[in-house]
C-alpha positions in Angstrom: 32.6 7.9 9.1 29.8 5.5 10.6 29.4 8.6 13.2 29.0 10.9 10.8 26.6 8.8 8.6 24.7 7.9 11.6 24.0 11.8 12.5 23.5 12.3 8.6 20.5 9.7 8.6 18.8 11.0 11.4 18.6 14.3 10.0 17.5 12.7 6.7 14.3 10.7 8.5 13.9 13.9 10.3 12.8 15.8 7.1 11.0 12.9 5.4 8.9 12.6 8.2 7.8 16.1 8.3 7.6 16.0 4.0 5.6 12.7 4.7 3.6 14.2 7.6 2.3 17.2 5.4 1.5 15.6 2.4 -0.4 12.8 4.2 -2.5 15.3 6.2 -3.2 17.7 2.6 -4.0 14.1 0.7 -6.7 13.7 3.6 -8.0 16.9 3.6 -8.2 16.7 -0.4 -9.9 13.3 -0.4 -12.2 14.0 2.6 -10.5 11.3 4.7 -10.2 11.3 8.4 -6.5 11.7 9.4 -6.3 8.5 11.7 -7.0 6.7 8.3 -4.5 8.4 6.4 -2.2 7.3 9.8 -3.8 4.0 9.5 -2.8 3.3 6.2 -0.5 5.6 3.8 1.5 7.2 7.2 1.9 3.6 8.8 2.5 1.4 5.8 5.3 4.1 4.6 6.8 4.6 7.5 7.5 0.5 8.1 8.9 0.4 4.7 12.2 0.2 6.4 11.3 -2.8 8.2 9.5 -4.1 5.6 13.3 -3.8 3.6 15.1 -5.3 6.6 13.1 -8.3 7.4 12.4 -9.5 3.8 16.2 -9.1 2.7 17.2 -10.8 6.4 14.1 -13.3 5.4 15.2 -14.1 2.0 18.8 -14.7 2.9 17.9 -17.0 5.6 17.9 -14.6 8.8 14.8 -15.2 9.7 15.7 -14.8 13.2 16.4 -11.3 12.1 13.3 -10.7 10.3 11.4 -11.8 13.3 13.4 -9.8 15.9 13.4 -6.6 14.0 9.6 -6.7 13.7 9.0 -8.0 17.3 11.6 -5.0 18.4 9.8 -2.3 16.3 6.5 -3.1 17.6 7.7 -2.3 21.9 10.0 0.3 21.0 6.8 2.0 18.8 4.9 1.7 21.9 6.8 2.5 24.5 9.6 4.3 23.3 7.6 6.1 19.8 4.6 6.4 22.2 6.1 7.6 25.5 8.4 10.1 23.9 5.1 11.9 22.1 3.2 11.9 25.6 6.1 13.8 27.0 5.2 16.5 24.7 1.9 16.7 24.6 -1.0 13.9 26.9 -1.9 11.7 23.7 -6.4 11.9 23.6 -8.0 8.5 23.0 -11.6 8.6 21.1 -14.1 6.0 21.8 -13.1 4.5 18.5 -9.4 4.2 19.6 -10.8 2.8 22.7 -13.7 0.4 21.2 -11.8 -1.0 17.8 -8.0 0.2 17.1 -6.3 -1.1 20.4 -8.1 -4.0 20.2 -7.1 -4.8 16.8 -3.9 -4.0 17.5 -4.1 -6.3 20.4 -5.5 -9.1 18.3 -2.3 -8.9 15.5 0.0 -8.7 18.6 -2.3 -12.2 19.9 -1.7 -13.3 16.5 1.9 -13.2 16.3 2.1 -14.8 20.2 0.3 -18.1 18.4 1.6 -18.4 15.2 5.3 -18.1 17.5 4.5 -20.1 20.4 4.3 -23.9 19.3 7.3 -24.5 16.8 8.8 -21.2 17.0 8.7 -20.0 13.1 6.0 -19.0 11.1 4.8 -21.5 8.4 4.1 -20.0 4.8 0.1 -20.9 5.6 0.6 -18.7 8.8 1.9 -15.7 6.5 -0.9 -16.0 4.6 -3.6 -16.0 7.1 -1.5 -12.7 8.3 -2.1 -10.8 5.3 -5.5 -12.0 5.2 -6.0 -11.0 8.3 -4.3 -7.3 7.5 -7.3 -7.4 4.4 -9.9 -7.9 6.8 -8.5 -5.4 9.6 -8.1 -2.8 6.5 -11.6 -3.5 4.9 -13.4 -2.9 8.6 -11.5 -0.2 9.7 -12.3 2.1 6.9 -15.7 0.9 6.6 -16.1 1.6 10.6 -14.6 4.9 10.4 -16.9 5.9 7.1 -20.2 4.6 8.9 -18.7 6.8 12.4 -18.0 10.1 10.2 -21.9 9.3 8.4 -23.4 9.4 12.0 -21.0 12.6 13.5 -18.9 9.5 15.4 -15.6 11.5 17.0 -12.8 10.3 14.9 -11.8 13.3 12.4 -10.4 16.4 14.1 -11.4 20.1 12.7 -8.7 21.2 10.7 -8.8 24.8 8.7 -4.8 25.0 8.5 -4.3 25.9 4.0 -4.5 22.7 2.0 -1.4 22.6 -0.2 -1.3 22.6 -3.9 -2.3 19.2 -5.8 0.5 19.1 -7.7 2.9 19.0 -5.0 1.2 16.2 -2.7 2.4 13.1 -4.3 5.9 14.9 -4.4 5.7 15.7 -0.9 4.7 12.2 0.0 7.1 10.2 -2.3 10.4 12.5 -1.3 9.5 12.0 2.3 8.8 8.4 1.8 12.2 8.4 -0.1 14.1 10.0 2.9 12.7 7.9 5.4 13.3 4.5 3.9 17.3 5.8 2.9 17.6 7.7 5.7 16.3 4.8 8.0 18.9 1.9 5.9 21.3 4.3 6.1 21.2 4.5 10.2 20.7 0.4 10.5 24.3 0.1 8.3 26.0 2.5 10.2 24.8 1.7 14.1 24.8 -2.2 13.2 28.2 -1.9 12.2 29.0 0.2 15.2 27.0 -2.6 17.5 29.8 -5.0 15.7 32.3 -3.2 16.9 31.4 -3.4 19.6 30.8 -6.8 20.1 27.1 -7.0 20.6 25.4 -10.1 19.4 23.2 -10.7 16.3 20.1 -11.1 17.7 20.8 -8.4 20.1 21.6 -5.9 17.0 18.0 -6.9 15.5 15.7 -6.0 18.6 17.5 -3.7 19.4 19.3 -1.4 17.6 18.2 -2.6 13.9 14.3 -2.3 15.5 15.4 1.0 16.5 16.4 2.1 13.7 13.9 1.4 11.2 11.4 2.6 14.0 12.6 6.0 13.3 10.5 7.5 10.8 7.6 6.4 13.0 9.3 8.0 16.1 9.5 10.9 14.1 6.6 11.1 12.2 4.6 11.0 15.2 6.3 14.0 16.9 5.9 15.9 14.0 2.3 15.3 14.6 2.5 16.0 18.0 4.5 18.9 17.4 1.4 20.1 14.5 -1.4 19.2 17.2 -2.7 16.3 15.3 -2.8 13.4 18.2 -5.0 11.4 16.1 -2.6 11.3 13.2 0.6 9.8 15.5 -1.4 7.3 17.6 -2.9 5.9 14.2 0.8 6.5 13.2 1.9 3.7 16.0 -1.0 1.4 15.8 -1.1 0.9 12.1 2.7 0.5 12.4 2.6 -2.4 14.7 -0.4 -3.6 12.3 1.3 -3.6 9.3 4.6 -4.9 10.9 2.7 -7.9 11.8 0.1 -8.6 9.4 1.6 -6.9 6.4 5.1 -7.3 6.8 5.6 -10.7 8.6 3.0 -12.2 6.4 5.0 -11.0 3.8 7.7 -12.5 4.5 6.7 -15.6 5.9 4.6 -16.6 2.7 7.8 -16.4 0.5 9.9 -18.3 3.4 9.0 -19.7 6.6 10.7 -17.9 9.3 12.3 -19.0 12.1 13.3 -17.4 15.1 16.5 -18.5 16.4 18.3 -16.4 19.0 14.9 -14.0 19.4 13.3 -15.5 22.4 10.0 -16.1 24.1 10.3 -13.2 26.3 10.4 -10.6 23.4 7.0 -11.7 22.0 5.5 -11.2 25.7 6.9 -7.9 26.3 5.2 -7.0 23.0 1.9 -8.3 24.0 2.4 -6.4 27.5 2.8 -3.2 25.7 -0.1 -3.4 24.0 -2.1 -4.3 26.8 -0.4 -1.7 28.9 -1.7 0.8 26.2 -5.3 -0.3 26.7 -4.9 -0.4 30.9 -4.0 3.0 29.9 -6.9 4.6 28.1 -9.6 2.9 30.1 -8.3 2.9 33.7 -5.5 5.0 34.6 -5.4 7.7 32.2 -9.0 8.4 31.4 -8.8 8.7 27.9 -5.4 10.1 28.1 -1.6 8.7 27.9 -0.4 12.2 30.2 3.5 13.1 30.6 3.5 10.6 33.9 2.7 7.9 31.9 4.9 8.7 29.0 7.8 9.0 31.0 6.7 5.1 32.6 6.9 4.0 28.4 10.5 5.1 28.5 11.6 4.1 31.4 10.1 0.7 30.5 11.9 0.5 27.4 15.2 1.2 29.2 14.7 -1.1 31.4 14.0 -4.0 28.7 16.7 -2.9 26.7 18.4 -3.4 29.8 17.4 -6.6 30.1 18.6 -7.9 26.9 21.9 -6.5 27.4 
């Protein structure tokens, strides 16, 4: 049966991703907002609702090694596993605002989580809160950046004449996908963990791993769909505002209502996060000009295997 459910859930995040991905891109086009926002934002938040779930019920009940490692796990395999896999099907184009202000952010949270971890490993509840202020701040700049970039004909909306769906059916579109994701995704994490169990893989194992697998999905698959639709911009904006919110939003979360600690999740996992951002950025100024190509996406998976690996 957890087979079954486990195939069941994938198809289910399937669907709400591409629900999710459709509504997202016809709420942009109705409100005149450039898709990476709509990624940044409604796209990315939604699609780490499952993490957000995992890590504040693992947080509340005391895990917060749990809540830590799912979050810390989410964030490499977003980048190299979310990330490769949408290279493989299509090179991934970095703007100059990708390049000048959302890896860089993205960098700074992943910075951010390296320092609030590395003296006492946990996170205070004054640490969560500078989080989410931070995740204020990041919000507030980005969309005032991206406004004051569309004002002066900056490069970061796409042209896009595809028929905007019907009003009426955007928030349904958005809240059914929403809906399919987060079940779908809680779903697959109660049916592979229990798996993991029998087959006797550790706790802390199950969270960066597979659990961080699992509610990665929906932005895995969200971000091939828009791959798939030939909107790049969406599903990188998809996987940076999902690592973001994870940290920022999610673990500031949780931390303000109980300081975390971390437990088995080591040192190492927070350093192969902060790697994969970095390796993102060595990316898109040095080796692929402006481009993640197949090469490189198959060098994201191949990473993550070999981290995954690791761990095991």
């Amino acid at each position: 049966m957890n087979y079954l459910i486990l195939v069941g859930s994938l198809a289910l995040i399937i669907v709400g991703a591409m629900w999710l991905t459709d509504g997202s891109v016809a709420l942009a086009k109705r409100l005149r907002v450039p898709e990476f926002i709509v990624g940044l934002t409604i796209v990315a938040v939604g699609t780490s609702m499952p993490e957000f779930v995992v890590s504040f019920l693992s947080a509340i009940g005391g895990k917060g090694d749990m809540a830590i490692g799912n979050i810390v796990g989410s964030n490499i395999f977003n980048i190299f596993a979310s990330l490769g896999a949408c290279a493989l099907c299509s090179p991934i184009i970095f703007t100059k605002m990708n390049i000048r202000r959302d890896i860089p952010i993205c960098i700074i949270a992943t910075l951010a989580l390296l320092g609030v971890t590395a003296l006492n490993r946990d996170i205070a509840r004054w640490e969560g809160i500078l989080l989410l202020v931070g995740y204020a701040v990041m919000l507030w700049y980005t969309i005032r950046a991206d406004r004051k970039a569309m004002a002066a004909g900056g490069d970061t909306a796409e042209e896009d004449t595809t028929p905007t769906m019907p009003m009426w059916r955007v928030p349904i579109w958005i809240i059914l996908g929403l809906a399919g994701l987060i079940y779908g995704g809680q779903l697959f994490v109660d049916s592979a963990s229990e798996i993991a169990r029998q087959w006797g893989v550790s706790e802390a194992t199950i969270a960066i791993t597979l659990v961080a697998g699992g509610t990665s999905l929906p932005e895995l698959a969200s971000s091939l769909v828009s791959i798939l639709k030939g909107k790049t911009s969406l599903a990188l904006g998809n996987v940076l505002g999902s690592n973001i919110a994870n940290i920022l939003l999610i673990l500031g979360t949780c931390s303000t209502v109980t300081p975390l600690t971390m437990g088995g999740v080591q040192m190492f996992d927070i350093y192969v996060a902060v790697a994969a951002v970095f390796v993102v950025m060595v990316s898109a100024l040095i080796i692929g000009r402006d481009k993640l190509t197949r090469i490189e996406g198959l060098f994201f998976l191949l990473c993550y295997g070999a981290y995954v690996y690791t761990l095991i």
